[in-house]
C-alpha positions as CSV (number, residue, x, y, z in Angstrom):
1,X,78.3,102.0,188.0
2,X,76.7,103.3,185.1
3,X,72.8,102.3,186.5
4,X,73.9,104.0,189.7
5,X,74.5,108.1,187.6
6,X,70.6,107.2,186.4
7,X,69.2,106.2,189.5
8,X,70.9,109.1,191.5
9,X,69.5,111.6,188.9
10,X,66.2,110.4,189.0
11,X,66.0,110.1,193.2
12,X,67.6,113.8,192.7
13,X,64.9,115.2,190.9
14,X,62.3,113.4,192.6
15,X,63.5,114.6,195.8
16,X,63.2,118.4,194.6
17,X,67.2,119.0,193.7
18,X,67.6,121.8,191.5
19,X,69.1,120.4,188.3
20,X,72.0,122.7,188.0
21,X,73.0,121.6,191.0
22,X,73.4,117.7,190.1
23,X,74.3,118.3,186.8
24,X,77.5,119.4,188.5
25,X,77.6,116.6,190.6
26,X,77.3,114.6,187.4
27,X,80.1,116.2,186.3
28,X,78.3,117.0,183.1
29,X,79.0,120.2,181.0
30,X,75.7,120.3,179.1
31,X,72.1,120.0,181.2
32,X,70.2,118.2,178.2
33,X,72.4,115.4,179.0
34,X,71.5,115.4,182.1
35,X,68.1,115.7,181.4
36,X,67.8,113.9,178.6
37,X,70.0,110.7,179.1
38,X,70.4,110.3,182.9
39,X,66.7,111.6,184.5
40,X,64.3,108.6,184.0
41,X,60.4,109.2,185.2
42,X,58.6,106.8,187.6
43,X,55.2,106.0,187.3
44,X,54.6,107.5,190.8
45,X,56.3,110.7,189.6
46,X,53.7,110.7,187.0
47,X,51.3,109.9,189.3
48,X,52.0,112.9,191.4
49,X,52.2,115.3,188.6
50,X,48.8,114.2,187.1
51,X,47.1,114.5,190.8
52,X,49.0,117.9,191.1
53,X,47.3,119.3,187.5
54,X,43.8,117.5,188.7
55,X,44.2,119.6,192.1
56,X,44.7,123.0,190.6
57,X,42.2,122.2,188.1
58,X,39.3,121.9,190.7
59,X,36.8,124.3,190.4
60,X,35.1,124.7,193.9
């Protein structure tokens, strides 16, 4: 049950959630546990990020 709270933080914030929103859902008083212990970063969430940065960083 416990692998299930990280997975559905992770999927929450990869799917845009805002993190107040779970961190209720959670049940969780404190965000930076949220944050901190339950939100786990994919390597295609990195992925995205870093092509994200790239794009903005293109000088035309």
């Amino acid at each position: 049950m416990h692998v299930l709270r990280h997975t559905f933080a992770t999927r929450c914030i990869e799917a845009g959630m805002k993190p107040k929103t779970w961190q209720q859902i959670l049940g969780h008083s404190n965000i930076g546990i949220t944050m901190n212990l339950y939100v786990h970063i994919t390597e295609d969430e990195k992925l995205r990020e870093i092509n994200l940065v790239a794009d903005a960083l293109k000088v035309i």
